[in-house]
ZAMARGU-4260 file (C-alpha; in steps of 0.2 Angstrom, whole numbers, plus 5000, padded with zeros to 4 digits):
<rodrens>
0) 4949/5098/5095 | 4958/5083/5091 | 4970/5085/5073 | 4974/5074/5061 | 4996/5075/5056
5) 5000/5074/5036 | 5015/5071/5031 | 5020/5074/5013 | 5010/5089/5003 | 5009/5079/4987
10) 4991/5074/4980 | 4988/5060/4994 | 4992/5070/5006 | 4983/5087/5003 | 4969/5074/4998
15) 4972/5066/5015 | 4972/5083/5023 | 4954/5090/5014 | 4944/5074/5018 | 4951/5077/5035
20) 4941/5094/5034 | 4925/5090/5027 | 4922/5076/5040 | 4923/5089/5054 | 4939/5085/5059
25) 4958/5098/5061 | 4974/5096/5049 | 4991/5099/5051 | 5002/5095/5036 | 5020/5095/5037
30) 5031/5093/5023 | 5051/5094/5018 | 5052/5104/5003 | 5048/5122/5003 | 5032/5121/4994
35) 5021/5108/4993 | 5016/5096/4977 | 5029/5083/4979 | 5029/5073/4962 | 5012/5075/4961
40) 5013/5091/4951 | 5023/5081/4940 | 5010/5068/4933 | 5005/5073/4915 | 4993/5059/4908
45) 4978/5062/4916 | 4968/5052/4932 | 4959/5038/4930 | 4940/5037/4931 | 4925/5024/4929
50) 4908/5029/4925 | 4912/5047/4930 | 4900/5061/4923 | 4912/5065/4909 | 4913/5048/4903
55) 4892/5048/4903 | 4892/5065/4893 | 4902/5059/4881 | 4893/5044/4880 | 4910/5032/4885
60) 4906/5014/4888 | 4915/5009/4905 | 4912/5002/4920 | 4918/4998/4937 | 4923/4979/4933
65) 4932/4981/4918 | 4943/4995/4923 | 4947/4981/4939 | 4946/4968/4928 | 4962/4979/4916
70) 4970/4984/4932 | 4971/4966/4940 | 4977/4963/4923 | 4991/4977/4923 | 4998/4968/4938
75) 4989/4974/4954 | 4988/4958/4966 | 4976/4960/4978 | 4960/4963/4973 | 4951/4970/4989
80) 4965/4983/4987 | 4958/4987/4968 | 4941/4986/4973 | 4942/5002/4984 | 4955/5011/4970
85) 4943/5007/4955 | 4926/5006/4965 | 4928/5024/4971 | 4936/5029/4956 | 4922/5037/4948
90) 4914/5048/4963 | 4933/5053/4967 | 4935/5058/4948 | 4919/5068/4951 | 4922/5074/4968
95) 4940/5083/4963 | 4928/5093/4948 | 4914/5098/4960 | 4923/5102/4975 | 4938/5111/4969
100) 4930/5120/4951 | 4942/5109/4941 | 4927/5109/4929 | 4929/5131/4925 | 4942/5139/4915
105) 4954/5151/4922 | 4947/5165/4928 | 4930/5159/4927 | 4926/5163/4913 | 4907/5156/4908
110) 4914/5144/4894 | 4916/5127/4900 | 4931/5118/4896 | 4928/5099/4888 | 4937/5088/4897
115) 4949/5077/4887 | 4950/5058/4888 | 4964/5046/4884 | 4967/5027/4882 | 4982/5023/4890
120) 4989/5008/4891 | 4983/4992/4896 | 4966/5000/4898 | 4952/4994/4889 | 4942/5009/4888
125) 4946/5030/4888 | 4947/5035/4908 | 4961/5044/4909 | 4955/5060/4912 | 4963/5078/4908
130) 4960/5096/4903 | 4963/5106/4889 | 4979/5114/4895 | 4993/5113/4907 | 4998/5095/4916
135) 4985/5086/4926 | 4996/5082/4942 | 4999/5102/4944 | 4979/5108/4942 | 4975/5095/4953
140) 4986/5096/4966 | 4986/5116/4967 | 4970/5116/4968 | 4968/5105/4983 | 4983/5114/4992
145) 4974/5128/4989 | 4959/5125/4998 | 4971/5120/5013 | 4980/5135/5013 | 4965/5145/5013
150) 4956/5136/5026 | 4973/5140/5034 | 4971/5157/5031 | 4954/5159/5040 | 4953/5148/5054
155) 4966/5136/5065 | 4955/5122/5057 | 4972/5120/5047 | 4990/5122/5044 | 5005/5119/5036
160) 5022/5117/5039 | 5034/5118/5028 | 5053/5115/5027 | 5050/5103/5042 | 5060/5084/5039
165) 5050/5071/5051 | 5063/5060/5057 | 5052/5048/5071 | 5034/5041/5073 | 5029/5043/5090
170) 5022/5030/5098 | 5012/5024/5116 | 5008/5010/5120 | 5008/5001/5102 | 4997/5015/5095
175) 5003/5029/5084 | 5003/5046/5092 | 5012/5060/5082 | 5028/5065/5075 | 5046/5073/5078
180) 5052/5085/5064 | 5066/5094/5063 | 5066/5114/5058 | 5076/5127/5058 | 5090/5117/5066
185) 5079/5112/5081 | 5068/5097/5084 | 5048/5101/5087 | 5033/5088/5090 | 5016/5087/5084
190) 5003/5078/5091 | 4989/5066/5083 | 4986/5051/5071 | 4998/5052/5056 | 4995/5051/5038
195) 5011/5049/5029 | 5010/5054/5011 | 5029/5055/5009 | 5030/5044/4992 | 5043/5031/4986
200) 5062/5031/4986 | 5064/5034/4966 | 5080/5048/4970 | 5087/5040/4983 | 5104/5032/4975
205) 5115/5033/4991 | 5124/5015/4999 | 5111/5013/5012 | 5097/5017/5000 | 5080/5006/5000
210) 5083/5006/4979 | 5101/4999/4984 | 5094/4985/4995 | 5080/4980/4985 | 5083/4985/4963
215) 5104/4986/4965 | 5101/4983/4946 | 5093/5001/4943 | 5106/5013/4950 | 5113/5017/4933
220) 5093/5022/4927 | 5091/5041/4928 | 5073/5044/4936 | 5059/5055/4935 | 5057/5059/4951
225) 5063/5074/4962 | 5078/5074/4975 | 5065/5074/4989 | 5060/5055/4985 | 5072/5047/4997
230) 5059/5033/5006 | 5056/5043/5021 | 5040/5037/5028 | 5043/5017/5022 | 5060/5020/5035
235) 5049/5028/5047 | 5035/5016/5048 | 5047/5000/5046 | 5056/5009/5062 | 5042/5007/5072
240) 5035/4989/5066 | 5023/4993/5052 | 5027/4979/5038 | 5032/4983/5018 | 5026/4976/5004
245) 5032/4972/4986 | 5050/4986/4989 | 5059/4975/4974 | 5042/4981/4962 | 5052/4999/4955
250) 5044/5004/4938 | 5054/5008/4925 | 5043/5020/4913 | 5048/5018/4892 | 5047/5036/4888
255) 5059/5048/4901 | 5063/5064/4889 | 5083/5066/4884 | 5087/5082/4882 | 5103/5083/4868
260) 5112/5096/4875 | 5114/5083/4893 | 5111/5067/4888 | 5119/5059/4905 | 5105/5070/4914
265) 5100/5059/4931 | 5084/5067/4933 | 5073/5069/4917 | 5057/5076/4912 | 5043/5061/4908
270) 5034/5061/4891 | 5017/5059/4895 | 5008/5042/4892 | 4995/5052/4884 | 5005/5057/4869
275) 5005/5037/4864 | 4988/5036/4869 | 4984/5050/4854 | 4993/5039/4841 | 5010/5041/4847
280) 5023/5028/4839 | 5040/5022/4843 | 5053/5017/4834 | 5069/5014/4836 | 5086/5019/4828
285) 5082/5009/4813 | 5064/5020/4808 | 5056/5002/4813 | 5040/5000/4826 | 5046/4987/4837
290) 5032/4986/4852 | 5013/4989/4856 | 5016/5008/4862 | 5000/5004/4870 | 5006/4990/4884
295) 5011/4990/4898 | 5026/5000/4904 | 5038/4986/4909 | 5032/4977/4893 | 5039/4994/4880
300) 5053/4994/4893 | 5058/4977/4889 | 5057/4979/4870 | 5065/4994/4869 | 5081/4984/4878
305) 5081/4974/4864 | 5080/4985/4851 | 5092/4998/4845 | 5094/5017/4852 | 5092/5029/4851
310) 5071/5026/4852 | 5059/5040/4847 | 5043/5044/4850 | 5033/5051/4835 | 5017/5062/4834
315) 5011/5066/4818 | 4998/5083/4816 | 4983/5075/4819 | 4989/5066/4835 | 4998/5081/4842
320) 4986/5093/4839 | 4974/5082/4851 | 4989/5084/4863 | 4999/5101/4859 | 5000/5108/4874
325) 5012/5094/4879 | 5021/5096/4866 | 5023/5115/4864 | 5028/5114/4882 | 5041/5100/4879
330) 5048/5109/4864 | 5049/5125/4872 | 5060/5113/4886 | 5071/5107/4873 | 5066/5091/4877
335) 5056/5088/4859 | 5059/5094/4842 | 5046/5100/4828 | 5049/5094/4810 | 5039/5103/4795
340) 5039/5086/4787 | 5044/5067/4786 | 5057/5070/4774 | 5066/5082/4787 | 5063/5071/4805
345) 5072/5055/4792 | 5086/5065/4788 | 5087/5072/4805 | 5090/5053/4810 | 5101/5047/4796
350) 5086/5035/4788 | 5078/5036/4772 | 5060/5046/4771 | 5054/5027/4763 | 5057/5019/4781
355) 5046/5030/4789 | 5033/5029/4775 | 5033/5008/4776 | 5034/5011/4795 | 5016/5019/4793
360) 5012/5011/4781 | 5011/4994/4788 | 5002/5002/4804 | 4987/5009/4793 | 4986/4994/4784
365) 4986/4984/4800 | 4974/4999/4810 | 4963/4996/4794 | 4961/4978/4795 | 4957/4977/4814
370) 4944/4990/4810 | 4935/4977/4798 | 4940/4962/4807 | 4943/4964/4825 | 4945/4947/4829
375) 4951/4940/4812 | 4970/4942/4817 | 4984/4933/4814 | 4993/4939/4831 | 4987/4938/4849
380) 4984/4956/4858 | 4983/4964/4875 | 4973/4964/4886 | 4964/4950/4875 | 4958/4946/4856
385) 4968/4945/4841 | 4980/4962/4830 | 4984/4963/4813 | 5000/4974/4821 | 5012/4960/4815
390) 5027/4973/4822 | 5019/4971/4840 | 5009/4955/4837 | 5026/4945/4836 | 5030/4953/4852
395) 5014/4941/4860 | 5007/4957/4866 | 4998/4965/4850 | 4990/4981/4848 | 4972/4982/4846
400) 4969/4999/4847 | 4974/5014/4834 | 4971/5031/4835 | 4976/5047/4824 | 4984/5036/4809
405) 4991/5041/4790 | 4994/5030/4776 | 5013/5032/4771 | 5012/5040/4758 | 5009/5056/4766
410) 5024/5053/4779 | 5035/5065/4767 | 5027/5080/4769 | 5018/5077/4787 | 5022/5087/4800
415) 5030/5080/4815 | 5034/5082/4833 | 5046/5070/4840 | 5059/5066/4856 | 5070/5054/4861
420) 5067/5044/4874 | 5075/5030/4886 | 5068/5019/4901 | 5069/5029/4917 | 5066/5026/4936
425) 5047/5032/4939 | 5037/5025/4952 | 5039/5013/4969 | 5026/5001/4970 | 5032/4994/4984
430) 5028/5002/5003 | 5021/5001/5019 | 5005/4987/5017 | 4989/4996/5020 | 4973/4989/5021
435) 4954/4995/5015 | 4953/5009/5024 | 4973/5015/5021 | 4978/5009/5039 | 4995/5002/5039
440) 5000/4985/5043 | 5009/4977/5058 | 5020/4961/5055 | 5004/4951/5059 | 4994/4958/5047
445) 4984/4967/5061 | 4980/4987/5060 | 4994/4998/5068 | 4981/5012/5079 | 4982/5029/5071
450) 4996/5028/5057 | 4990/5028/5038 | 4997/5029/5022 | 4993/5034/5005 | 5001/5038/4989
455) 5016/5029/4983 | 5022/5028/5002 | 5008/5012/5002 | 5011/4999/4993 | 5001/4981/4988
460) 4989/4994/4978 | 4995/4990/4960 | 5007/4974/4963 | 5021/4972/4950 | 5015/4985/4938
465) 5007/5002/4940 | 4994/5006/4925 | 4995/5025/4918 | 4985/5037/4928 | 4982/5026/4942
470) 4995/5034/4953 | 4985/5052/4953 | 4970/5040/4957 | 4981/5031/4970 | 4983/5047/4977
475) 4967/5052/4979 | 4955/5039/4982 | 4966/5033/4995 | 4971/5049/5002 | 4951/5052/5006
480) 4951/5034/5013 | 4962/5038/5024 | 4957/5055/5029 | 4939/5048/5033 | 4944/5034/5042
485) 4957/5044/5053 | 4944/5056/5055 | 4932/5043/5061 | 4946/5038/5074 | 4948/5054/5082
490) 4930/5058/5081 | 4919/5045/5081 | 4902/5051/5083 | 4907/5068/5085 | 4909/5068/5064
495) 4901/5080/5054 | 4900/5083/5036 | 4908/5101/5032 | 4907/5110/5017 | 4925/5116/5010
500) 4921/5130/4999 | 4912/5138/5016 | 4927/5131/5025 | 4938/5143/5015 | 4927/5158/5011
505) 4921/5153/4994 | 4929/5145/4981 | 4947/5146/4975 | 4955/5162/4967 | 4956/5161/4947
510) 4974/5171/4949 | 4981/5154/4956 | 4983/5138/4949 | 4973/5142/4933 | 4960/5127/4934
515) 4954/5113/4920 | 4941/5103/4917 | 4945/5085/4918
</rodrens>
């Protein structure tokens, strides 16, 4: 039977890699790290979802157009692309809970958990989906590497190789044909249409890197990604004639963690965008709001340049509590500090408790005022109407959306959690130029027979600006869209719909990678 090659064991690979499965079809995935998960297991928001079940149960008014019409909005550029991301966002969102018991608590018990859902920014509905406990990215992505491992386990309908760096695309006569990798010292081939899930080049800060060539600027940012993010499959697929897309397009995220004891830290942890979406503000050294925490990422970026650091991020109880996980877990990194009250966080920053109280102040007033007049405001917002919000509204890009607020006067004995934060290297949008069904590109625009790509490794999906919790998405949707077309390419009519959970003898094991609802 023909196979499938995946390369990279992040989400849009092992999503790659499990589509590849239920349309009848074998996998081999190979990957450079010791384990896979790649940056995937990294992702802490939540996944992006439009008229999913959840959203229904909870009776969330959202559709398909508006989350494309907020995507095209966040800075995504072609529309055929975000019409397969958003279009299929919804059954994918719903496919990950069925398929992989990302709906069950760990170790099954019969409670189910409620899944939690999140504005982020630039979103004009709650879609971001999550559960209870733990980071999204990591139940997500254990969970479909489990079902690969076990399929593994129990037939030759799959395996994985890890520790294995592929260093060539194999080609004959212009059609993609396999891949050289080298472990162990020695080089080995495998053979089949490739899938390359290998991410973007955030690490990467060497001479000859594609982050040298294209954002020379950013070299001085710490990133969030792991060292493994070198740009691997962009080099590989340019090597043999696929074209690139949007490489100058590197997202700077608003919110990488500092820890105090290494400040000059080059890799950091990311605060979640989830933790503004709950009523998260920012202010800078001053005790003063200075953006809509809501927009979009390069937009907070951009403010927080000129404003003055050190920036925090702020939760009071009613907003953390809706997120404490996060911030248990943070804390417990070093990476974010609980105060007992308002009057202890001010003098931890040198201001007077009264800032902090006008601070809220002025947002409760301004909350209150777009609760009675939406569109009565004297400032324009994002991603349309009219704020009250005149610390963001001055900005242009005014908030219009307030969650988990307090009127000032209770700042002084409010308990809070809060970290410091800087703009970090987070995501590439630029990569190899896919089209609808994740098939990469030649220089003509023309399909390149049997290479893919999917993941951060594709770019043209979200243009100049990457929305929060569309890279899980990313992952996913186009991950299945390229393990079903690649399928249909090696098996044509021979393609037969395959059940995974029979595939791997019957669900997952509660004892690893303790699942959520989303």
């Amino acid at each position: 039977m023909a196979q499938a090659v995946v390369v990279g064991g992040g989400l849009a690979g092992v999503s790659a890699a499990n589509s590849v499965l239920e349309c009848g079809g074998k996998v081999v995935l190979v990957d450079k790290s010791a384990f896979c998960g790649g940056n995937s297991t990294k992702a802490t928001s939540g996944i992006n979802g439009a008229e999913t079940k959840t959203q229904k149960e909870k009776k969330i008014d959202d559709s398909v157009q508006l989350f494309t019409s907020d995507t095209l909005k966040g800075g995504a550029k072609k529309p055929e692309l975000v019409k397969v991301l958003c279009g299929n966002s919804g059954a994918d969102v719903d496919w990950l809970v069925d398929k992989f018991d990302l709906d069950m608590p760990p170790l099954g018990t019969a409670q189910r958990l409620r899944s939690l859902l999140a504005r982020l920014g630039g979103h004009s509905a709650p879609r971001t989906h999550r559960g209870k406990e733990r980071f999204p990215g990591m139940t997500i992505t254990y969970a479909l590497i489990q079902m690969v491992e076990k399929i593994s386990e129990r037939s030759d309908l799959a395996r994985i190789i890890n520790k294995a760096k592929v260093k060539q695309l194999l080609t004959k006569s212009g059609t993609v044909c396999g891949v050289l990798y080298e472990k162990k010292g020695k080089d080995l081939t495998e053979e089949g249409p490739v899938i390359l899930a290998t991410g973007g080049f955030g690490a990467d800060f060497t001479e000859d890197s594609l982050l040298a060539k294209y954002r020379p600027d950013l070299l001085a940012l710490p990133t969030t990604n792991g060292d493994h993010t070198t740009g691997d499959g962009i080099k590989m697929g340019e090597a043999i004639g696929a074209r690139s897309i949007d490489l100058e397009w590197v997202q700077v995220h608003p919110t990488g963690l500092v820890e105090p004891d290494d400040p000059e830290a080059k890799i950091k942890f990311l605060a979640a965008e989830a933790l503004r979406g709950v009523g998260g503000l920012v202010i800078n050294a001053e005790g003063h709001r200075f953006c809509n925490e809501l927009g979009r990422r390069d937009y907070v970026t951009g403010e927080m340049w000129k404003s003055k650091a050190p920036y925090r991020l702020i939760l009071n109880k009613a907003a953390s509590d809706e997120i404490i996980w996060h911030c248990k877990h943070y804390t417990g990194r070093g990476v974010m500090k609980f105060y007992k009250s308002g009057e202890e966080l001010a003098k931890d920053m040198g201001v007077s408790v009264s800032t902090l109280e006008a601070t809220h102040q002025a947002h409760f007033e301004a909350a209150k005022k777009q609760e009675k007049d939406p569109e009565g405001g004297p400032f324009p917002a994002y991603p349309s109407g009219k704020t009250w919000d005149e610390a963001s509204g001055k900005t242009g890009v005014g908030k219009k959306f307030f969650h988990n607020i307090i009127d000032g006067s209770k700042v002084k004995t409010e308990p809070f959690y809060s970290a410091i934060i800087t703009p970090v290297i987070h995501y590439c949008m630029g990569g190899l130029e896919i089209d609808g069904n994740s098939n990469c590109v030649d220089k003509s625009g023309k399909a390149i027979p049997g290479l893919y790509a999917a993941g951060e490794v594709a770019g043209g999906v979200h243009g100049n600006n990457r929305l929060g919790g569309n890279s899980l998405l990313d992952c996913v949707v186009f991950g299945r869209v390229a393990g079903k077309d690649c399928a249909k390419y090696m098996l044509g009519d021979k393609m037969k719909s395959m059940d995974l959970k029979e595939l791997s003898g019957g669900g997952l094991a509660a004892d690893n990678a303790p699942a959520s609802k989303l």
